[in-house]
C-alpha positions as CSV (number, residue, x, y, z in Angstrom):
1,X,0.0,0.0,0.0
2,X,1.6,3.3,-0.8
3,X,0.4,7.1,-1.3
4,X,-1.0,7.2,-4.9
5,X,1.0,10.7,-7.1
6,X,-1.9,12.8,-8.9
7,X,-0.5,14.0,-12.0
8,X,1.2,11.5,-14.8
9,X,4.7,12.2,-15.6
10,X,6.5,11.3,-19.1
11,X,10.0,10.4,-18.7
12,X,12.0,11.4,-21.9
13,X,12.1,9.4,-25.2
14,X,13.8,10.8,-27.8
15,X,11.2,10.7,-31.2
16,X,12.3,11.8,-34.5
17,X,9.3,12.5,-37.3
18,X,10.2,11.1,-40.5
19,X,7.4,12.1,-42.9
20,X,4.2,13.4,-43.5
21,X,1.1,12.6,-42.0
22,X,-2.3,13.0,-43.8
23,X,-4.1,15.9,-42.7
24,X,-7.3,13.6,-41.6
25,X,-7.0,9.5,-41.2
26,X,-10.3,7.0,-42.0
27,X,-11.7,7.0,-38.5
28,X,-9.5,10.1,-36.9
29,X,-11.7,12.2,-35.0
30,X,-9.4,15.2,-34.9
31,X,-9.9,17.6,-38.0
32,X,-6.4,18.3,-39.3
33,X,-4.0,16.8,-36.4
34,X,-1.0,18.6,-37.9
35,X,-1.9,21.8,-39.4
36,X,-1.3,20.8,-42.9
37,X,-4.3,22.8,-44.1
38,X,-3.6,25.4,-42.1
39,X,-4.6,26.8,-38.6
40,X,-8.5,27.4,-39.4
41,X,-9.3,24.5,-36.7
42,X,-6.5,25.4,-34.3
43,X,-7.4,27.9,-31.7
44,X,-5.5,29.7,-28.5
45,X,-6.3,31.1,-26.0
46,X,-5.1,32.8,-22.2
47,X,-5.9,34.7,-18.9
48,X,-3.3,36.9,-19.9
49,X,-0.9,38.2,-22.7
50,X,-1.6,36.3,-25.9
51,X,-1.1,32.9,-27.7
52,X,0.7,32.6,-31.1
53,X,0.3,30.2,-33.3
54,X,2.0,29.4,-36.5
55,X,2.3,26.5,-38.9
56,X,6.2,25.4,-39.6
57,X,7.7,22.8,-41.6
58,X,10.0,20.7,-39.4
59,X,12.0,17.3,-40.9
60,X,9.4,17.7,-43.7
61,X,6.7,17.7,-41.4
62,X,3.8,20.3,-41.2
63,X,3.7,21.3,-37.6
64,X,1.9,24.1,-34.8
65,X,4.5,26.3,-33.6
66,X,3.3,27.9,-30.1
67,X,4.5,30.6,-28.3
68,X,3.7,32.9,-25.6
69,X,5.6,36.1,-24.4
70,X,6.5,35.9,-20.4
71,X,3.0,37.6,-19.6
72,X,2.5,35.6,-16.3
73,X,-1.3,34.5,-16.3
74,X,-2.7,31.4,-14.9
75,X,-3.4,29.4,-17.9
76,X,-3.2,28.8,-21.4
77,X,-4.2,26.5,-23.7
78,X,-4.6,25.3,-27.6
79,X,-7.9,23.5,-28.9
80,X,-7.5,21.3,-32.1
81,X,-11.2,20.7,-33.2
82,X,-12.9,17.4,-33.5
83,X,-15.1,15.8,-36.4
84,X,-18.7,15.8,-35.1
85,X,-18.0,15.2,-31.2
86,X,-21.3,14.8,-30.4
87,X,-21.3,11.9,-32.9
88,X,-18.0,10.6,-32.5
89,X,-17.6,9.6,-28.6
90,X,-19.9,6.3,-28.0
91,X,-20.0,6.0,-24.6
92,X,-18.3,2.6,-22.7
93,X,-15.9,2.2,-26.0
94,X,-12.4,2.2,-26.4
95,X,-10.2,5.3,-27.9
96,X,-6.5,7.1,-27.4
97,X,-5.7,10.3,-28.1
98,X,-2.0,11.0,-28.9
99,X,0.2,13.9,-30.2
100,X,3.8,14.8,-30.5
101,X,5.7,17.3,-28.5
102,X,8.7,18.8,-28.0
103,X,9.6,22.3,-26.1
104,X,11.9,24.4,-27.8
105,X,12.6,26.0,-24.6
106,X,13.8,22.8,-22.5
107,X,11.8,24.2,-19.6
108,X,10.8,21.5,-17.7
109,X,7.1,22.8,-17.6
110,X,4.6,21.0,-17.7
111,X,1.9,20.2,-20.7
112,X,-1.2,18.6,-20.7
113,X,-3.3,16.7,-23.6
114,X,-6.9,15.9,-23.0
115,X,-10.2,16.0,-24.2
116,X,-12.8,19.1,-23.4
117,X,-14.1,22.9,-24.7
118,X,-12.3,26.0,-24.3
119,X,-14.5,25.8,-20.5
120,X,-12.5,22.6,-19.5
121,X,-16.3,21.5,-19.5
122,X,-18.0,18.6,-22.1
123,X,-15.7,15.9,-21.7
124,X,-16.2,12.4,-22.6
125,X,-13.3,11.4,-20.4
126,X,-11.3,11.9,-17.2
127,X,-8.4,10.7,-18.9
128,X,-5.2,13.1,-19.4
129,X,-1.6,12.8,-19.8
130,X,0.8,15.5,-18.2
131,X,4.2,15.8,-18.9
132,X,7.4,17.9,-18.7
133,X,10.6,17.9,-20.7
134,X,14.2,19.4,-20.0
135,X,15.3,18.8,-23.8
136,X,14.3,20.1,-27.1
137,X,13.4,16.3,-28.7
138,X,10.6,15.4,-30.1
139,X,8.2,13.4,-27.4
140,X,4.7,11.1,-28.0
141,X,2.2,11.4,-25.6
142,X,-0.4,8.7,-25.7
143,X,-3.4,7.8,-23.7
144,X,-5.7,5.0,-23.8
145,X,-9.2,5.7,-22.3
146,X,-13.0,4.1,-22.2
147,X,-15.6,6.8,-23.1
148,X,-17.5,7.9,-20.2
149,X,-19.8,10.7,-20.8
150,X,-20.9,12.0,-24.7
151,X,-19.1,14.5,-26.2
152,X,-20.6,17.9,-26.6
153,X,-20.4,20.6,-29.5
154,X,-17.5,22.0,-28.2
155,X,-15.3,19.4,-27.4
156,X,-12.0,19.5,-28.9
157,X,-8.4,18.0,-28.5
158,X,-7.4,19.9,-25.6
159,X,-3.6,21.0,-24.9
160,X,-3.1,22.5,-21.5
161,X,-0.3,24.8,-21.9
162,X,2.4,25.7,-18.6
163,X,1.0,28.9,-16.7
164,X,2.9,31.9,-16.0
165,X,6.1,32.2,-18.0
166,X,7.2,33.0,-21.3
167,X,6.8,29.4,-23.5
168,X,7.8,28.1,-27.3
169,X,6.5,24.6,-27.9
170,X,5.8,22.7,-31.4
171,X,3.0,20.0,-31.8
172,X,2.0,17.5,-34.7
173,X,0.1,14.6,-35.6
174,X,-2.7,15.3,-32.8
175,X,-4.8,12.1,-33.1
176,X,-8.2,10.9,-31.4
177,X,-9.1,7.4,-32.7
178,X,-11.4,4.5,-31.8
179,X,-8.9,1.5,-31.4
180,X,-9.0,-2.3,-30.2
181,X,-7.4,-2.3,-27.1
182,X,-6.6,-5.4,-25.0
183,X,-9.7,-6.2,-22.8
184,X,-10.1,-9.3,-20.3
185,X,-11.7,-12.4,-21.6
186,X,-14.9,-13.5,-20.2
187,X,-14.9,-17.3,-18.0
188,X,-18.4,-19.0,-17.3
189,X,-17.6,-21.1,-14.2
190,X,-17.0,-21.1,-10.5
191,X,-13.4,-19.4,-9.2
192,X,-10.6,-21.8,-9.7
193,X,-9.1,-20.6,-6.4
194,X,-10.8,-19.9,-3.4
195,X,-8.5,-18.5,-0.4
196,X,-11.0,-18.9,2.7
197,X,-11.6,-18.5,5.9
198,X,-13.1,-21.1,7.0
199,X,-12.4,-22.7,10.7
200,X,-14.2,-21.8,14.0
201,X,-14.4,-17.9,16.1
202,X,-11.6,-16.9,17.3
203,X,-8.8,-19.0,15.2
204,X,-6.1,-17.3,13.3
205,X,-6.1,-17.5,9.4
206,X,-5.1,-20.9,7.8
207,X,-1.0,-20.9,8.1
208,X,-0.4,-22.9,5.1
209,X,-1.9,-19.5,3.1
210,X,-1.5,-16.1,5.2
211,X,1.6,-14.9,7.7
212,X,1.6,-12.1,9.3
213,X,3.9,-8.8,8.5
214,X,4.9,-7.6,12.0
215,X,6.6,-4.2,12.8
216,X,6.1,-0.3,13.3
217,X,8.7,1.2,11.0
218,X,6.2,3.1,9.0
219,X,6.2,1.1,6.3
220,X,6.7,4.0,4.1
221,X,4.0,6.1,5.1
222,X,4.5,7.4,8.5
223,X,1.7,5.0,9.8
224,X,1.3,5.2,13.2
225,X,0.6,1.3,14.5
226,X,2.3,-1.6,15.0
227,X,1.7,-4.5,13.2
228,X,0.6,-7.7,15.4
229,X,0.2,-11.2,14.8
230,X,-2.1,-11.1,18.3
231,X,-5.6,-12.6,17.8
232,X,-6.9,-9.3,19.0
233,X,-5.6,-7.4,15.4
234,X,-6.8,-10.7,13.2
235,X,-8.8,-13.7,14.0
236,X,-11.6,-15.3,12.0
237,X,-14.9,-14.8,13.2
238,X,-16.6,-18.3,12.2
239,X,-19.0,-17.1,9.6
240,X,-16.5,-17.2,6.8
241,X,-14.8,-14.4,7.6
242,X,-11.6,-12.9,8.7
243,X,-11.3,-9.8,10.7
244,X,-8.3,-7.3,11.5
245,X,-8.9,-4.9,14.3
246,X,-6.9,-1.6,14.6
247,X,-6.9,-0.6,18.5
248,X,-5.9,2.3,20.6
249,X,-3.4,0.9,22.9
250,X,-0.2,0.8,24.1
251,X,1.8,-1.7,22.2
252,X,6.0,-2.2,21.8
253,X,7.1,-3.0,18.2
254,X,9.8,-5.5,17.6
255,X,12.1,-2.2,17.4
256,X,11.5,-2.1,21.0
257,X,9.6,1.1,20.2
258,X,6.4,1.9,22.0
259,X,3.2,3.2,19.5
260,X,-0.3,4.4,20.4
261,X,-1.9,1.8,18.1
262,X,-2.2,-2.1,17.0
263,X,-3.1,-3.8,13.9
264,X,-2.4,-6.1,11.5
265,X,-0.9,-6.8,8.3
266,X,-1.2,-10.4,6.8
267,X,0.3,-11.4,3.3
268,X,0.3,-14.9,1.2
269,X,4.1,-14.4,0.2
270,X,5.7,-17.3,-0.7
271,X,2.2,-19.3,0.0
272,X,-0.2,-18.4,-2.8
273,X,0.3,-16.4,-5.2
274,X,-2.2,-15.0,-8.3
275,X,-0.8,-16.0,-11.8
276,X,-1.1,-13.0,-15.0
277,X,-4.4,-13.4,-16.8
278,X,-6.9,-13.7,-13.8
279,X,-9.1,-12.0,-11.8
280,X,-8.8,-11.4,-7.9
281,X,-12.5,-10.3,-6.0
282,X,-13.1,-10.0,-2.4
283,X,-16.4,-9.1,-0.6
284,X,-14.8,-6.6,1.9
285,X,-16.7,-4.4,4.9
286,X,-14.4,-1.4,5.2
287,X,-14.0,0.7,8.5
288,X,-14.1,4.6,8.1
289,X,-12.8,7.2,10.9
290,X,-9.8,9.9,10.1
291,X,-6.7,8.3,10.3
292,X,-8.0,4.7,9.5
293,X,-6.4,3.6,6.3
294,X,-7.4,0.1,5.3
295,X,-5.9,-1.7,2.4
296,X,-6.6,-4.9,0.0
297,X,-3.8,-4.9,-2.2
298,X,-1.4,-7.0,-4.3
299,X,2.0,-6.9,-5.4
300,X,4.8,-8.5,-7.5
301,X,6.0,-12.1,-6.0
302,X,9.4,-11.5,-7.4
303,X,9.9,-7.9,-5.1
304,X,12.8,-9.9,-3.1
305,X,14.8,-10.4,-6.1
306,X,14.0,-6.9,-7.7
307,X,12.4,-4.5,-5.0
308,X,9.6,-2.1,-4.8
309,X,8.1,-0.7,-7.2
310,X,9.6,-2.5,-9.9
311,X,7.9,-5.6,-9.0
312,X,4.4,-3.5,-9.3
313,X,1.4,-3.4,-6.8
314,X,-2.1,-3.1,-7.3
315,X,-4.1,-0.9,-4.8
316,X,-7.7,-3.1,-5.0
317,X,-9.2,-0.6,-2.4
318,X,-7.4,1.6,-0.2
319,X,-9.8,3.8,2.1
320,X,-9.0,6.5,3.8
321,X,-11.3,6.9,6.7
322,X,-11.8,10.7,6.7
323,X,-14.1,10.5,3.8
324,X,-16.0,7.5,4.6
325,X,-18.4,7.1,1.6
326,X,-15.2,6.9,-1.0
327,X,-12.6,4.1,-2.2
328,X,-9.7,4.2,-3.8
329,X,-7.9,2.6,-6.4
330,X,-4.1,2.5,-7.9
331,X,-1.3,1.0,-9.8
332,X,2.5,1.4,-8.8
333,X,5.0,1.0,-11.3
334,X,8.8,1.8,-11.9
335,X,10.5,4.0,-13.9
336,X,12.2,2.7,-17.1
337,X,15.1,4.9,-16.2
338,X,15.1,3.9,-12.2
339,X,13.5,1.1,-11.0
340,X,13.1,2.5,-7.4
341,X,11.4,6.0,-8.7
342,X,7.3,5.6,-8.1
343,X,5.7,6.8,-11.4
344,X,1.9,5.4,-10.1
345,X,-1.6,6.0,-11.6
346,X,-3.0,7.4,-8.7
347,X,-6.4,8.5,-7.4
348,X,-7.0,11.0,-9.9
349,X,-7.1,8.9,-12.6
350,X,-10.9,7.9,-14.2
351,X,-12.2,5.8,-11.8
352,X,-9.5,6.1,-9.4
353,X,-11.5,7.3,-6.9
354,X,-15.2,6.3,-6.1
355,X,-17.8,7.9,-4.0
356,X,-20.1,4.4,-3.1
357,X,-22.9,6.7,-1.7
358,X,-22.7,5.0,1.7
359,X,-20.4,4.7,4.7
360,X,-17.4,1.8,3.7
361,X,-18.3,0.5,7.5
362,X,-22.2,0.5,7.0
363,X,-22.1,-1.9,3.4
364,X,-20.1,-4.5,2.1
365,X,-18.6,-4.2,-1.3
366,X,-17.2,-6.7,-3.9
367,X,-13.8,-5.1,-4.9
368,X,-11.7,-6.7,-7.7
369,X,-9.0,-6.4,-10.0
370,X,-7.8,-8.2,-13.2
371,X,-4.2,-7.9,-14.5
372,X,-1.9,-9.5,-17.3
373,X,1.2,-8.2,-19.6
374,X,-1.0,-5.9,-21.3
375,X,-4.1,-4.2,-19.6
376,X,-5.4,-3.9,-15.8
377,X,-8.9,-3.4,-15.1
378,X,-10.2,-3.1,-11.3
379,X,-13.8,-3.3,-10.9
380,X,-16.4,-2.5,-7.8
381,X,-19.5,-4.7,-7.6
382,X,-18.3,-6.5,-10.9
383,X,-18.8,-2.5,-12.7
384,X,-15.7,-1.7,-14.6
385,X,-14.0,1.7,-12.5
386,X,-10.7,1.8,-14.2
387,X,-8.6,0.2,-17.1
388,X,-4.7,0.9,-17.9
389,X,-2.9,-0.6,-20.5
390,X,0.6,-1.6,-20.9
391,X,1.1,0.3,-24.7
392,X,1.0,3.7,-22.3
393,X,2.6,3.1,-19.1
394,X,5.7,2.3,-21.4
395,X,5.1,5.2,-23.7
396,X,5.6,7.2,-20.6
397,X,8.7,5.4,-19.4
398,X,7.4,3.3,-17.2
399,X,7.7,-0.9,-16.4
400,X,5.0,-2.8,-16.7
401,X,5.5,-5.9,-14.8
402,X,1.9,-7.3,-14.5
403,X,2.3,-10.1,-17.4
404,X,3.6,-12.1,-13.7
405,X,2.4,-13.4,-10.4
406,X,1.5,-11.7,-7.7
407,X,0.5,-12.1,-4.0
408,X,-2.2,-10.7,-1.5
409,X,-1.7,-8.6,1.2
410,X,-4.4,-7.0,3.5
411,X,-4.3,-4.4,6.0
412,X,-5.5,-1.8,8.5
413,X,-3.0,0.8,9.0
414,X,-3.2,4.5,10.8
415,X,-2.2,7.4,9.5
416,X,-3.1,9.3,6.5
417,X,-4.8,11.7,8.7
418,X,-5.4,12.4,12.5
419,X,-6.5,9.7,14.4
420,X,-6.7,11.2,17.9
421,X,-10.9,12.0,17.8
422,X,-11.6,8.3,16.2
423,X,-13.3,6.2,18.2
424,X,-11.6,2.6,18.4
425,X,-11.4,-1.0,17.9
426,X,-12.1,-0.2,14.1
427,X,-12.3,-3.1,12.0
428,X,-12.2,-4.9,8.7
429,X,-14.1,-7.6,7.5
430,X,-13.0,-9.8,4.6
431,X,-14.6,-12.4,2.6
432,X,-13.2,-15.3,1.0
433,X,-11.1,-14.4,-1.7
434,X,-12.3,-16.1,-5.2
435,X,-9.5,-16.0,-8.2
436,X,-10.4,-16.7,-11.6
437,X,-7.6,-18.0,-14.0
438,X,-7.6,-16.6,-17.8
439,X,-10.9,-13.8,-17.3
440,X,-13.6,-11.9,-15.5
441,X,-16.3,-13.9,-14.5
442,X,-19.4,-11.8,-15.5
């Protein structure tokens, strides 16, 4: 479990353009992605001072040159116009949007590409990319997204330009497309692995599957407990169920230090682990207060031999108990270029983060997640909340190490927040964990 980042960053790939592109594609719902008309569907606008545009020729290729004096402002941007957006989006398909960057200026500010009107309004999708560059190459953003909302009148191919300071970038071959991305396959029979909790009240999770992770190091996040293997923090409670208990009390971590709170943390490293190409569901009652921070989770069984975050993790539901009605999804992933840097899709993805409506501690929920080498999908009562694909994390220089097994892990920590006014036990209830091998069961 670790603190999902709220912008996407593009690490550096150099990207030379070769030739021509046509000025509209069969199927390419941006009017004339690189200007070779002309700049009659290109438009700019600002807060403050004013946006240039001009069409160059660069490596034989038409391109928009953009540039903005040092005016100061809040925000700028550039709107490429669509073909019929009303018409275009179908809502619960599959599309990318993509363009090619580079800033002349080697700034290191930030640009964004996404889809909305000059209002940041009528948007079919949540989805963006943001990146910054400190070189003058030529860069491709790309983004995979499912269509959530229609488009409106307005809605354009949207560049979000850096605020404040003077700028000089060049873009080409903006591109909104339909595509067949990788999607899970669908299996019509009961799970192939069921990781239960069976046995009577009172008895600690079957051995042979779970340990517990004991400890009070943080674990990263400046959590607050420590971790137990006590049948107070986890024990099942003979209906099928196991339950872990965070508690205010005084309690002496194996570092011989002496924390506020208890809990557990239990793991089936090195007992059972999830192979690519299935799906992982739990029925889980989550509890809620500030500074409660429950976690279902999984992560790469090879993170001995190459660490964290290269071996990946999958954030199922992470909760933070100040807003009680909302869960939280995310994927962790390594940088091509470091394979200890964090470059996660984090809660503000689409989907990322869901408001269920109801207290996490009044309702169970079925939370699930399905994973292979080229797409994840995490779903909450068998709805689709969120797919990634493989194509783009390594676009934007990142791993993608989900094409291999992982393990569970489940826990209560404290922290992400101020625990003092919660009232406590507080506890998490979790049913039997069903895996389906080679698709989504519905």
């Amino acid at each position: 479990m670790a603190t999902a980042a709220s912008v996407v960053v593009l690490a550096a790939c150099t990207l030379v353009l070769v030739s021509s592109a046509p000025a509209r594609l069969a199927g390419e719902g941006v009017l004339d992605g690189t200007a070779s008309g002309g700049l009659e569907t290109w438009s700019a606008e600002s807060d403050r001072g004013r946006v240039e545009l001009r069409r160059k020729w660069v490596y034989g290729n038409s391109v928009v040159d953009i540039s903005r004096a040092d005016a100061g402002g809040d925000w700028s941007l550039v709107l490429a116009r669509l073909r019929d957006p009303q018409r275009f989006f179908t809502v619960g398909r599959i599309y990318r949007m993509e363009v090619y960057v580079r800033d002349l200026a080697a700034s290191g500010a930030r640009i964004g590409m996404l889809l909305a009107d000059h209002r940041y309004a009528q948007r079919p999708t949540g989805a963006s990319v943001y990146a910054d560059f400190s070189d003058r190459q030529w860069h491709r953003l790309s983004r995979t997204f499912v269509v959530t909302s229609p488009g409106g009148p307005g809605t354009g191919f949207y560049l979000a330009l850096p605020p404040g300071a003077g700028l000089h970038w060049q873009v080409t071959r903006a591109s909104v497309r339909q595509v067949d991305a990788p999607a899970p396959a669908r299996v019509s029979r009961r799970a192939d692995t069921v990781v239960a909790f069976d046995g009577p009240a009172g008895s600690p999770p079957d051995a042979r599957q779970w340990t517990h992770e004991v400890g009070g190091h943080g674990w990263g996040n400046d959590e607050l407990q420590s971790y137990t293997e006590q049948p107070e923090n986890s024990v099942l409670d003979g209906a099928g169920h196991l339950v872990i208990t965070a508690r205010r009390e005084r309690t002496v971590g194996p570092d011989g230090v002496v924390r506020a709170y208890s809990s557990a943390r239990l793991t089936t490293k090195d007992r059972v682990t999830v192979p690519a190409r299935s799906y992982v569901e739990a029925e889980i009652l989550a509890p809620v207060g500030t500074g409660v921070w429950p976690a279902f989770w999984l992560a790469g069984a090879d993170i001995d031999r190459i660490g964290w975050p290269a071996a990946g993790e999958l954030d199922v539901l992470e909760a933070i108990g100040a807003q009680p009605t909302v869960a939280h999804s995310a994927v962790h992933l390594a940088s091509a270029a470091d394979p200890l840097r964090d470059q996660p899709y984090g809660w503000n993805e689409p989907g990322g983060t869901i408001d269920l409506g109801a207290p996490l501690d009044q309702r169970s929920h079925r939370f699930g997640v399905y994973f292979d080498s080229r797409t994840v999908r995490f779903y909450v009562d068998r709805r689709e909340r969120m797919a990634l694909w493989a194509d783009d994390a390594r676009i934007s220089g990142r791993t993608w190490p989900f094409g291999k097994p992982q393990y569970l892990l489940l826990n209560v920590a404290i922290g992400g927040g101020d625990p003092t006014a919660t009232t406590f036990p507080r506890s998490m209830r979790v049913g039997p964990i069903s895996v389906w091998h080679g698709g989504v069961p519905f």
